[in-house]
Each structure stands twice: as structure tokens, then as C-alpha cells.
C-alpha positions as CSV (number, residue, x, y, z in Angstrom):
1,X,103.7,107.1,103.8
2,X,102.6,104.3,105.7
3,X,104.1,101.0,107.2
4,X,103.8,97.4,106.4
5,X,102.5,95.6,109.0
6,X,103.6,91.8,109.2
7,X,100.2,90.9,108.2
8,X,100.8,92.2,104.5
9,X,103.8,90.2,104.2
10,X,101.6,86.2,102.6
11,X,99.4,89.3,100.2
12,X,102.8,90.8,98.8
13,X,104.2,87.5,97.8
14,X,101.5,86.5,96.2
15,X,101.0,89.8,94.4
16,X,105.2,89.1,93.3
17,X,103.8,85.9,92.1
18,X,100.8,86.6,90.6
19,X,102.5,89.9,88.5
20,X,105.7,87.9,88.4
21,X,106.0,88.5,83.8
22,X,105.5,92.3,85.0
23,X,107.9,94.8,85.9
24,X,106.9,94.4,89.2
25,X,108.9,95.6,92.1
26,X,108.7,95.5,95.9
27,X,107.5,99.0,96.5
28,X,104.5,98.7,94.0
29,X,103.5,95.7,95.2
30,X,103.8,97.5,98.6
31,X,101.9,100.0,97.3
32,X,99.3,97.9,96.1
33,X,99.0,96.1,99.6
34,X,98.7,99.1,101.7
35,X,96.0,100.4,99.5
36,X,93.8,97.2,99.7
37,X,94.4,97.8,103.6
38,X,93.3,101.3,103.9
39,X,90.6,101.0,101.1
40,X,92.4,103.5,98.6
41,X,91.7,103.6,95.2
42,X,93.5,106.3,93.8
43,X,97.5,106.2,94.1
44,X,100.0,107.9,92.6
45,X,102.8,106.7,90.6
46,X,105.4,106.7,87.8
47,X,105.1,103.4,86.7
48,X,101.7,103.3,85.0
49,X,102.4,100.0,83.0
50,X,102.2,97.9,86.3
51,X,99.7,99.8,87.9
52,X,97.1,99.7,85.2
53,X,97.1,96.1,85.4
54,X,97.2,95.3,89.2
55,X,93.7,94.6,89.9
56,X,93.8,94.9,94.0
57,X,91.1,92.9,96.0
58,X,88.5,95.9,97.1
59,X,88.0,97.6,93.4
60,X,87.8,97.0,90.0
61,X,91.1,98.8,89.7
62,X,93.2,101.5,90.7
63,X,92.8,105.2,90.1
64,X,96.2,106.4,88.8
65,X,97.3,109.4,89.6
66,X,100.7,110.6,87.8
């Protein structure tokens, strides 16, 4: 768990943009925001479809753990 910090907020609606013809949703995006922040690469999630084609700013890709 971690917060969003008011910082993240110009990065998440431009990661709603930019994956706006996926099924992109406000906690994935979130998700994808707090990684670039921490430096994570692997994440965990359901919804492998979006994840497999969010491309955050620090890696080549996410590590998806499900």
C-alpha cells in the first residue's frame, strides 16, 4: 500500500490519456504511478491486459506478477 502524493496527480492524467482505448482504470494507473516513484518493476495484478502494455518511465516494462 502506498499513498498518492499530490505530485502524481499531472503523471496519472496523462497515463488516463495516453492508455485512454485501454481498459484503463484509476487504480492501475495509480499503480503504475507509484511504481515509477518508488522505482518498482515488478507489480502484481489481475488485469494483465493493461499492465503488459503500460510502459512506465524508469524500465522497459513492468514485471507482472499474478
Amino acid at each position: 500500500m502506498a499513498d498518492l502524493a499530490s505530485g502524481d496527480v499531472p503523471r496519472l492524467c496523462a497515463l488516463m490519456e495516453k492508455y485512454s482505448s485501454l481498459p484503463t482504470s484509476l487504480g492501475g494507473a495509480s499503480l503504475v504511478v507509484v511504481g515509477e516513484r518508488l522505482g518498482l518493476t515488478r507489480v502484481f495484478t489481475l488485469k494483465l491486459g493493461a499492465f503488459r502494455a503500460y510502459r512506465p518511465r524508469h524500465a522497459d516494462s513492468f514485471e507482472i506478477v499474478s
